[in-house]
DSSP file (Angstrom, degrees, kcal/mol; ACC not computed):
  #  RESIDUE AA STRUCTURE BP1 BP2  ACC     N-H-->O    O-->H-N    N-H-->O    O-->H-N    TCO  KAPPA ALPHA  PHI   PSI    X-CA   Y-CA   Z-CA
    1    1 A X              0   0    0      0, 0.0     2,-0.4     0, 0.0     0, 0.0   0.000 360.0 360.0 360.0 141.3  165.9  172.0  136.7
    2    2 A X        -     0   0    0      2,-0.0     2,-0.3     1,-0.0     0, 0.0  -0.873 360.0-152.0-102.2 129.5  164.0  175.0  138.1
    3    3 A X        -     0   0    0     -2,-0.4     2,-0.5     2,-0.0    -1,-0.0  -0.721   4.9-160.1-131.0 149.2  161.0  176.2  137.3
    4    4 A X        -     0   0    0     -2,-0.3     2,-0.1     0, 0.0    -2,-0.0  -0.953  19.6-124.3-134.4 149.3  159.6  179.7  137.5
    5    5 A X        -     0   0    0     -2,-0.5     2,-0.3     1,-0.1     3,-0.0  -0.380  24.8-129.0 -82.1 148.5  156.2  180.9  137.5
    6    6 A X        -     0   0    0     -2,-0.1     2,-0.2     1,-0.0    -1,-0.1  -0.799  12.1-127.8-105.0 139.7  154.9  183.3  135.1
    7    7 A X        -     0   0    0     -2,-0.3     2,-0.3     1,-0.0    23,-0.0  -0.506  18.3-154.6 -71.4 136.8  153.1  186.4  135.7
    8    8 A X        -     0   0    0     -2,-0.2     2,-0.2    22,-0.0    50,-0.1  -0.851  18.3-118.6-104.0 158.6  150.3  186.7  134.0
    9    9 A X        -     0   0    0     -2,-0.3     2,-0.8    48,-0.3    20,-0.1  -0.439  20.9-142.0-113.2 141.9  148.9  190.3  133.3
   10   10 A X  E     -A   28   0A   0     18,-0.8    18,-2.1    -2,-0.2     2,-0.4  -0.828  17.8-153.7-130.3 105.6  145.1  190.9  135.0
   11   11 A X  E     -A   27   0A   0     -2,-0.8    16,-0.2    16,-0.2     3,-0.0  -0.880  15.7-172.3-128.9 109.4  143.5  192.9  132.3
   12   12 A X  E     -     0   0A   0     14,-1.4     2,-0.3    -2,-0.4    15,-0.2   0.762  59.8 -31.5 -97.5 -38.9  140.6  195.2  133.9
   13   13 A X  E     -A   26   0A   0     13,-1.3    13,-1.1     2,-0.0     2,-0.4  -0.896  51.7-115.4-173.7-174.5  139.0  196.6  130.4
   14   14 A X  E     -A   25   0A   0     -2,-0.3     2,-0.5    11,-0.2    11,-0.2  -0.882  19.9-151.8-144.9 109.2  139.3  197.7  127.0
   15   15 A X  E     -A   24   0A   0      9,-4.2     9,-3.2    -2,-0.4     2,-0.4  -0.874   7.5-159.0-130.2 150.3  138.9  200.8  125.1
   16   16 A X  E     -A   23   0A   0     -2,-0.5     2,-0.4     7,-0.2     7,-0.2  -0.477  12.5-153.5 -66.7  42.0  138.1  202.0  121.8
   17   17 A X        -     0   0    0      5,-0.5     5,-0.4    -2,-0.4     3,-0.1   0.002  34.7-100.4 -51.1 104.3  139.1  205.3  120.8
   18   18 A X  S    S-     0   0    0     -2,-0.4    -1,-0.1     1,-0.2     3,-0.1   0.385  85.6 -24.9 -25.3 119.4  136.9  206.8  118.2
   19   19 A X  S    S+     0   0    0      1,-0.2     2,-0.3    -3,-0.1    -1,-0.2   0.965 114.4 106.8  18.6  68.0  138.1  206.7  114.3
   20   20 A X  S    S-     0   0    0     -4,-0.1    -1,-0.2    -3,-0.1    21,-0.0  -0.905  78.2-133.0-145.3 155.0  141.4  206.5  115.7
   21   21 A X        +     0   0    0     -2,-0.3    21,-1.2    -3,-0.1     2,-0.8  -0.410  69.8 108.9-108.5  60.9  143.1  202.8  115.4
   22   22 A X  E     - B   0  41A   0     -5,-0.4    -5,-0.5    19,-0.2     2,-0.4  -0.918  46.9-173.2-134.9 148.0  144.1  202.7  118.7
   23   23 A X  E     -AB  16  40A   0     17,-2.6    17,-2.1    -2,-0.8     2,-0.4  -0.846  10.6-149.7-122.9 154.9  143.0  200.8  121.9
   24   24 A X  E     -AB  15  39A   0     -9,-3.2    -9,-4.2    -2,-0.4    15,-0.2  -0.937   2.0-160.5-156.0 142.0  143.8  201.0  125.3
   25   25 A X  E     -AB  14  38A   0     13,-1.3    13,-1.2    -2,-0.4     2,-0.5  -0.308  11.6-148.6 -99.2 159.1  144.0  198.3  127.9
   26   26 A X  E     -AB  13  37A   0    -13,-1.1   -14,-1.4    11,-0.2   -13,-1.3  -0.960  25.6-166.7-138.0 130.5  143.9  199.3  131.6
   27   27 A X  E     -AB  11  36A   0      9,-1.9     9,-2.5    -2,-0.5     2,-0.4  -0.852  17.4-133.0-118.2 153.6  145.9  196.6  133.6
   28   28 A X  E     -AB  10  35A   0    -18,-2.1   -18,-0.8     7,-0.2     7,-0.3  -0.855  30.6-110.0-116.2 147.4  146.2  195.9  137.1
   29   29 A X        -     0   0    0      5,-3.2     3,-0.5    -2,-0.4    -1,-0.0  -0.277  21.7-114.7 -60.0 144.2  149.8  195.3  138.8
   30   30 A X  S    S+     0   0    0      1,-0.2    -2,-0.0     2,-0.1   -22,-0.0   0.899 121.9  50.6 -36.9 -82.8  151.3  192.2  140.2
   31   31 A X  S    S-     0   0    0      1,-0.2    -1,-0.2    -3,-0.0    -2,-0.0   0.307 111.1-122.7 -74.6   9.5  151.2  193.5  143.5
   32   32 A X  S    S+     0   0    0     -3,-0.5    -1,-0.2     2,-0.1    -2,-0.1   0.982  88.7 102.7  64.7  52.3  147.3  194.6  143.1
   33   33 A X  S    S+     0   0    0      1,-0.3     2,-0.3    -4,-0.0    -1,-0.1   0.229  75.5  30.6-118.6 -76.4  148.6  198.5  144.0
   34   34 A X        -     0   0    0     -6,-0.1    -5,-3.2     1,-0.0     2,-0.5  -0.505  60.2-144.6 -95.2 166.2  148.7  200.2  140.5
   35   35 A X  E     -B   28   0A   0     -7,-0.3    -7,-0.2    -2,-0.3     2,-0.1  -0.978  19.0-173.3-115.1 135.6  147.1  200.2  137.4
   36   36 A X  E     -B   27   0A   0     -9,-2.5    -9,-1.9    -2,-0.5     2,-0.6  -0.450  24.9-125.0-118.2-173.4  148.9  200.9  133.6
   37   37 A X  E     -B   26   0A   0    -11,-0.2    12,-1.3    -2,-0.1     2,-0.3  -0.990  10.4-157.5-159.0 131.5  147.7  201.3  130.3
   38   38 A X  E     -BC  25  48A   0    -13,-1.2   -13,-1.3    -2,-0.6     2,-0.5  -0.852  28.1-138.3-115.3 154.1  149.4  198.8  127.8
   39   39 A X  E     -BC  24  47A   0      8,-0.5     7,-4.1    -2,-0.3     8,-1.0  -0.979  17.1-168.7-153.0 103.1  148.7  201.1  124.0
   40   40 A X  E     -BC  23  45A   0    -17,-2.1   -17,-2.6    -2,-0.5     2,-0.3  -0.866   4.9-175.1-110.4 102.3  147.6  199.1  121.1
   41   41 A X  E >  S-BC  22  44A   0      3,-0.9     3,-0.6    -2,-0.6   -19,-0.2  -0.908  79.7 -10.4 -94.2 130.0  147.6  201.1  117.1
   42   42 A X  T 3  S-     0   0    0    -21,-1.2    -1,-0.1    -2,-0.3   -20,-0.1   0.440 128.9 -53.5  24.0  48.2  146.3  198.8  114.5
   43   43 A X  T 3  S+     0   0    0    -22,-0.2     2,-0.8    -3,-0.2    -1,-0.2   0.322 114.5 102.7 119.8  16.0  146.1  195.6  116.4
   44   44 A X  E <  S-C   41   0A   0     -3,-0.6    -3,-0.9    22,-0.1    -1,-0.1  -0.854  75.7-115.4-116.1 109.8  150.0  195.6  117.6
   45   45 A X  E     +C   40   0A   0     -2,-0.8    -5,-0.2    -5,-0.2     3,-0.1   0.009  39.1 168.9 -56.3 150.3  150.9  196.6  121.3
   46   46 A X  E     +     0   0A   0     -7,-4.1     2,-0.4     1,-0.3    -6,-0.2   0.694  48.2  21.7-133.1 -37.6  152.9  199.6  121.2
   47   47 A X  E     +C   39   0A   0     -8,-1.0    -8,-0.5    12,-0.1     2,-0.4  -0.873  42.7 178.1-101.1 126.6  153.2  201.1  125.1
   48   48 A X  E     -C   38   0A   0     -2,-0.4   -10,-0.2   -10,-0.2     8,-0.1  -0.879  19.4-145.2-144.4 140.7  153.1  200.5  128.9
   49   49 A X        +     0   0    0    -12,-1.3     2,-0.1    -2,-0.4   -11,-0.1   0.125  57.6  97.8-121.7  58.7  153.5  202.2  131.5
   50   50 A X  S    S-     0   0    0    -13,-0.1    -2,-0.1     1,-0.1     6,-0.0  -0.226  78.9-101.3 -94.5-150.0  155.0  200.5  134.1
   51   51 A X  S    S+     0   0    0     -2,-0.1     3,-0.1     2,-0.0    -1,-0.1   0.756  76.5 119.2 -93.3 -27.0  158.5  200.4  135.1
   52   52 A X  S    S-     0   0    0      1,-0.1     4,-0.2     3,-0.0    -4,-0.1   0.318  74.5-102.8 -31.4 123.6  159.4  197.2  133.7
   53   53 A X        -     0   0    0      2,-0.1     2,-0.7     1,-0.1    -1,-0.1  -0.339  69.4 -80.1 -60.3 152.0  162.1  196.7  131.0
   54   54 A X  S    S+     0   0    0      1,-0.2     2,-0.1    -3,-0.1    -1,-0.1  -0.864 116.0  43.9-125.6 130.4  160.1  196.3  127.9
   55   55 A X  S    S-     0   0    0     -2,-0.7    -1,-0.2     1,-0.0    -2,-0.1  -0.091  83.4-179.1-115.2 141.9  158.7  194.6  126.5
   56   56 A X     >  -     0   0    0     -4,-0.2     4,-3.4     1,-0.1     3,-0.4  -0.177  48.3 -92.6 -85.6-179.0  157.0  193.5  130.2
   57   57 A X  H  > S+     0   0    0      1,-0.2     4,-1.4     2,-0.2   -48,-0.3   0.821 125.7  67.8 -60.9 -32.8  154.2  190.7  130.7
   58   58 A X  H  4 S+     0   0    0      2,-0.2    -1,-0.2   -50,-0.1     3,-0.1   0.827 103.7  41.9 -39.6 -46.5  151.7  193.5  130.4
   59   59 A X  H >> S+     0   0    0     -3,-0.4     4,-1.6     1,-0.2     3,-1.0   0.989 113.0  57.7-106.3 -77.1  152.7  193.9  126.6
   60   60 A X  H 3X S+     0   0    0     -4,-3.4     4,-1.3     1,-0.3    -2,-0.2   0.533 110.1  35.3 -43.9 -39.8  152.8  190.2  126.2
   61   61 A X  H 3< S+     0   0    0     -4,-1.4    -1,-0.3     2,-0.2    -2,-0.2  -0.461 114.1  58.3-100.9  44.3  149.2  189.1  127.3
   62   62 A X  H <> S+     0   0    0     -3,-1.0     4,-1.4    -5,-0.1    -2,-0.2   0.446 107.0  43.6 -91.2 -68.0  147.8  191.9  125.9
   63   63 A X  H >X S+     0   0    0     -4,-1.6     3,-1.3     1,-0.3     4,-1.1   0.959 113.5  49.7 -60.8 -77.8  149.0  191.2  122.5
   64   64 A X  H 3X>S+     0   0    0     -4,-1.3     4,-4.2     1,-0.2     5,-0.5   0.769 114.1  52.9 -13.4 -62.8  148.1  187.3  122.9
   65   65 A X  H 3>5S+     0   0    0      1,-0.2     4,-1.7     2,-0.2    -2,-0.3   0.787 114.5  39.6 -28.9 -56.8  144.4  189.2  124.1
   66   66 A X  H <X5S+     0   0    0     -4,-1.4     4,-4.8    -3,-1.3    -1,-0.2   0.933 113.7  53.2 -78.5 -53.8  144.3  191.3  120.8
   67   67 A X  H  X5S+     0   0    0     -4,-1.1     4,-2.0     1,-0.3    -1,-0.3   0.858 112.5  43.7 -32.1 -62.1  145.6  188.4  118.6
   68   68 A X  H  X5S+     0   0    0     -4,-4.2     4,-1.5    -5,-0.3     5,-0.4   0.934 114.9  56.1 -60.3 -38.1  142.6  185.9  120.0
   69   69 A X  H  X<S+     0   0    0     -4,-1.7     4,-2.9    -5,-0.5     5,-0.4   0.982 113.6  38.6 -50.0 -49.2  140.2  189.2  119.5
   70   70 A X  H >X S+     0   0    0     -4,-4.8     4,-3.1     1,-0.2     3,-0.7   0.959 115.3  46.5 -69.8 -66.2  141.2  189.3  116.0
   71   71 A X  H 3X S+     0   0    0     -4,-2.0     4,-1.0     1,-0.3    -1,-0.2   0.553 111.5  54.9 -65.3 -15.5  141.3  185.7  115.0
   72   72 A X  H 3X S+     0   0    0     -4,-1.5     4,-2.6     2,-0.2    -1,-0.3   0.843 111.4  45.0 -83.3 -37.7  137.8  185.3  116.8
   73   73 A X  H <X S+     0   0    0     -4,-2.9     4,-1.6    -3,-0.7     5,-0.3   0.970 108.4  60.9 -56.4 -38.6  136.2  188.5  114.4
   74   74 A X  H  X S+     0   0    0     -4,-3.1     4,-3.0    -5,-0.4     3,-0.3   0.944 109.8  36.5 -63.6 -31.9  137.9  186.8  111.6
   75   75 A X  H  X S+     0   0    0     -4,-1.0     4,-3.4    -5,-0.2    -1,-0.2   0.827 111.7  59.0 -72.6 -25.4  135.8  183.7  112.2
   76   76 A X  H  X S+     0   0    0     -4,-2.6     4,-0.9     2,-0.2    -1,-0.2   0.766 106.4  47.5 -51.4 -37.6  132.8  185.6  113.1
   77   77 A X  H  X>S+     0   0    0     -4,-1.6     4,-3.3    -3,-0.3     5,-0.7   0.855 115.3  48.1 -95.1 -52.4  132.8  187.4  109.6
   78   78 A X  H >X5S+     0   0    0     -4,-3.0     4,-3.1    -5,-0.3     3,-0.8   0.976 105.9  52.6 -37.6 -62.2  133.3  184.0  107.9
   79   79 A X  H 3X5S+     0   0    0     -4,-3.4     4,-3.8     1,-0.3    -2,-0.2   0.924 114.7  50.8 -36.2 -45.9  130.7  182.3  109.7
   80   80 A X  H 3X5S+     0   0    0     -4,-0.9     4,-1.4     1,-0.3    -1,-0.3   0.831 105.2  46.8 -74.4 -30.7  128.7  185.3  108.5
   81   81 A X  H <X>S+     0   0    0     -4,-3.3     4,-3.1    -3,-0.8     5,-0.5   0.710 109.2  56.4 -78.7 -22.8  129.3  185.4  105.0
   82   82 A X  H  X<S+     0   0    0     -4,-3.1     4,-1.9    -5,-0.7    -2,-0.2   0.989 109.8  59.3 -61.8 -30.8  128.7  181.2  104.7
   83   83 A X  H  <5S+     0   0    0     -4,-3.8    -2,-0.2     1,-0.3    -1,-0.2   0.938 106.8  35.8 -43.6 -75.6  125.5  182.5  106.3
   84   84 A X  H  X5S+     0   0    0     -4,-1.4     4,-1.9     1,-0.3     3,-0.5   0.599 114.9  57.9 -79.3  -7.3  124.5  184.7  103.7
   85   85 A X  H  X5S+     0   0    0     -4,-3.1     4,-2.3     1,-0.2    -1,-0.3   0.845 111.5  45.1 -60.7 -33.1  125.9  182.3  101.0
   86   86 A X  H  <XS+     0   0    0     -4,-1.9     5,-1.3    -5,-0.5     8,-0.3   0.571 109.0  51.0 -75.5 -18.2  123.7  180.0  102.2
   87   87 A X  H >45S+     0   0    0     -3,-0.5     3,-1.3     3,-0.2    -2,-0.2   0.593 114.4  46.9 169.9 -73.7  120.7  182.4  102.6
   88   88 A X  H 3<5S+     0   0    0     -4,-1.9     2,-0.6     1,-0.2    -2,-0.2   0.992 107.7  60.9 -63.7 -57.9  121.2  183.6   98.6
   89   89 A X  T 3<5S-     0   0    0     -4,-2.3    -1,-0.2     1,-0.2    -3,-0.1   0.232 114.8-117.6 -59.7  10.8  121.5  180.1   97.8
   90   90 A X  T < 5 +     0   0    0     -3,-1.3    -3,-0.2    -2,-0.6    -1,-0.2   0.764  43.9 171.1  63.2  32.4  117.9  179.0   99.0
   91   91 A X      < -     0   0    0     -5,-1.3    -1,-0.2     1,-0.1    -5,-0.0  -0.450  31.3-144.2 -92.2 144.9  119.1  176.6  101.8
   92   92 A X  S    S+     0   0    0      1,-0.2     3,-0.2     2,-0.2    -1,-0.1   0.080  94.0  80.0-111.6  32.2  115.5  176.2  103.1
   93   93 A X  S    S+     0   0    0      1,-0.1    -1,-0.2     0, 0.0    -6,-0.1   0.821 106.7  49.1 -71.7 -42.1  116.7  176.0  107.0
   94   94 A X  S    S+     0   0    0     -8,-0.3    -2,-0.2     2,-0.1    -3,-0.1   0.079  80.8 120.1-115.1  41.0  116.7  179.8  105.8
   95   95 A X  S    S-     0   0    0      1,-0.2     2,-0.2    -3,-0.2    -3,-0.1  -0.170  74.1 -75.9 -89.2 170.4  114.0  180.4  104.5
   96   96 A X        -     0   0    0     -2,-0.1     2,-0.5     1,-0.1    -1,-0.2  -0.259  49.3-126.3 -69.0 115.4  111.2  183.0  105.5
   97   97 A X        -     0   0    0     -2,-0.2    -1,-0.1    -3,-0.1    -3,-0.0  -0.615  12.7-126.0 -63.0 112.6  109.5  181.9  108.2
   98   98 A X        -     0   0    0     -2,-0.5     5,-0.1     4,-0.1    -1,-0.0  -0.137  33.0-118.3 -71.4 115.6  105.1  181.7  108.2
   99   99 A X        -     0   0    0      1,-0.1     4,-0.3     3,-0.1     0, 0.0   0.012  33.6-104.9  -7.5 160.8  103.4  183.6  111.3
  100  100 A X  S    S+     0   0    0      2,-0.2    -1,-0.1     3,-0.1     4,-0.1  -0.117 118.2  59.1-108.6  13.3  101.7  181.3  113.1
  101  101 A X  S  > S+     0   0    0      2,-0.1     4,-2.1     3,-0.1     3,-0.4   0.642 109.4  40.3 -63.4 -86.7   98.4  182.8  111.5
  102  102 A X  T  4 S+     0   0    0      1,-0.3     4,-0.3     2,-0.2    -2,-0.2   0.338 104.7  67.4 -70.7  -0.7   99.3  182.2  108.4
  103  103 A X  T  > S+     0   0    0     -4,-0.3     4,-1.8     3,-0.1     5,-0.4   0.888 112.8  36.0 -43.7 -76.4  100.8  178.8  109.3
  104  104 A X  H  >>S+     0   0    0     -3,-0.4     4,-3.6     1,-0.3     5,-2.4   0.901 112.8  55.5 -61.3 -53.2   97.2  177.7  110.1
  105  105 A X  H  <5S+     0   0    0     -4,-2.1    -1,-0.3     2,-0.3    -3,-0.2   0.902 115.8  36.5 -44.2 -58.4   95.5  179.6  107.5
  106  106 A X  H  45S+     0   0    0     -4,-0.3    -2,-0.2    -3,-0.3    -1,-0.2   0.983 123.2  50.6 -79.0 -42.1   97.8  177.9  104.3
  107  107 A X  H  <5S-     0   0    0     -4,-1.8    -2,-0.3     1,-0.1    -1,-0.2   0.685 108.5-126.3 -82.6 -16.6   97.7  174.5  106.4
  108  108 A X  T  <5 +     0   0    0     -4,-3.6     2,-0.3    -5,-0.4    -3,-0.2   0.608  59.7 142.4  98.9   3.7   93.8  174.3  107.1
  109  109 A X      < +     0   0    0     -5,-2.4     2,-0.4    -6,-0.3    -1,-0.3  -0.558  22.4 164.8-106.6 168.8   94.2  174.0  110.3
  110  110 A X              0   0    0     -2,-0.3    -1,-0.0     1,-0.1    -5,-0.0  -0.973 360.0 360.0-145.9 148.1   91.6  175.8  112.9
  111  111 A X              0   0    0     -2,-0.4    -1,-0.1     0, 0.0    -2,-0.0   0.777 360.0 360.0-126.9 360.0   90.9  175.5  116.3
């Protein structure tokens, strides 16, 4: 059995376009010559433009990229609302912390 290695896509930056749902990737070429622009609208690759029957490895690790991008915000935004459940609910790890003044001052202590 034979095995062949897979290209992976070497994926230079990442842009936002503004209240637009689109991104664009700027990707670098196997052969380290050109660069292409792989087209993601609302979180799904949609373009590239190399020459490559499509959809290439450029379109494929891109999409993987966006996927782990998304699934990492979604945890982020969890994390963040246990936060603030946690926060309304008086957990006193998160509670207001005393100046270090006014630490001394309510405890007595002086130096």
């Amino acid at each position: 059995m034979t095995q062949t290695a897979q290209k992976t896509a070497d994926i230079r930056f990442r842009v936002e376009l503004k209240n637009k749902p689109i991104v664009i990737y700027k990707v670098r070429s196997s052969d380290d010559t050109q660069d292409y622009n792989v087209t993601v609208v609302r979180g799904k690759v949609n373009n590239c433009d190399c020459k490559s029957y499509k959809p290439c490895y450029h379109m494929r690790d891109v999409q993987a990229h966006e996927d782990e991008r998304a699934l990492e915000t979604a945890q982020m935004a969890a994390d963040r609302k246990h936060i603030e459940e946690l926060v309304d609910d008086g957990d006193p790890f998160f509670a207001p912390r005393l100046c270090r003044d006014a630490f001394c001052d309510e405890f007595g202590i002086y130096e």
